[in-house]
C-alpha positions in Angstrom: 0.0 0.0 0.0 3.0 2.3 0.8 3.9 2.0 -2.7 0.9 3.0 -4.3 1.3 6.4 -1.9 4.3 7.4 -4.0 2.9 7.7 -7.1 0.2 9.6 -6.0 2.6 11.7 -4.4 4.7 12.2 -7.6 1.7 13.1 -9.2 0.7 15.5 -6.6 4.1 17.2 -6.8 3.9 17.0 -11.1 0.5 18.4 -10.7 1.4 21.2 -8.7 4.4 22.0 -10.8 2.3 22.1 -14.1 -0.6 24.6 -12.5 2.1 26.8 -11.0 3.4 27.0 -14.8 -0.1 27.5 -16.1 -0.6 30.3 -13.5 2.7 31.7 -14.2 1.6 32.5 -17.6 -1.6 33.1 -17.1 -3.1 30.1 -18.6 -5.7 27.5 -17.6 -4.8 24.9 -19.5 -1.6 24.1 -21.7 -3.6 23.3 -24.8 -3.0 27.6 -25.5 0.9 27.2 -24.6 2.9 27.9 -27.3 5.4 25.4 -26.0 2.9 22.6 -25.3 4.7 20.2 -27.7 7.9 20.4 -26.9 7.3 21.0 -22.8 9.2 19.1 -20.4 7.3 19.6 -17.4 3.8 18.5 -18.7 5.8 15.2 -20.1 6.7 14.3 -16.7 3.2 15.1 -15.4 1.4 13.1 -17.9 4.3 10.0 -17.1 3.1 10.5 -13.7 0.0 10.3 -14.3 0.3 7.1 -16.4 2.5 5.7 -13.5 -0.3 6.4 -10.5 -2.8 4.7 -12.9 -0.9 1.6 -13.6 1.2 1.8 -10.0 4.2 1.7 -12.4 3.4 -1.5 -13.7 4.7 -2.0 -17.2 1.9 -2.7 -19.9 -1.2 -1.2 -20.6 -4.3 -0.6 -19.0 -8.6 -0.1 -19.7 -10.1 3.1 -19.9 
């Protein structure tokens, strides 16, 4: 069960990251970024977000 905690804490800290970015330029979303392509940080969010679904289990999963 620990284990499961840190990926929802990596995508906590991911998440924060991104909306401080989005806020930064004064953005809701990062579909308007100019950058959104070619940005790092939303990268790692959306691998953190693939890990907390899958509990960074190789392989696919069901929407």
């Amino acid at each position: 069960m620990e284990s499961n905690d840190i990926y929802q804490q990596k995508l906590d800290t991911q998440k924060k990251l991104l909306e401080e970015c989005q806020i930064s330029k004064g953005l809701k979303s990062c579909i308007k970024c100019e950058k959104i392509i070619e940005c790092e940080l939303r990268d790692r969010y959306v691998k953190s977000v693939y890990a907390s679904m899958n509990k960074g289990q190789d392989g696919g999963f069901e929407f």
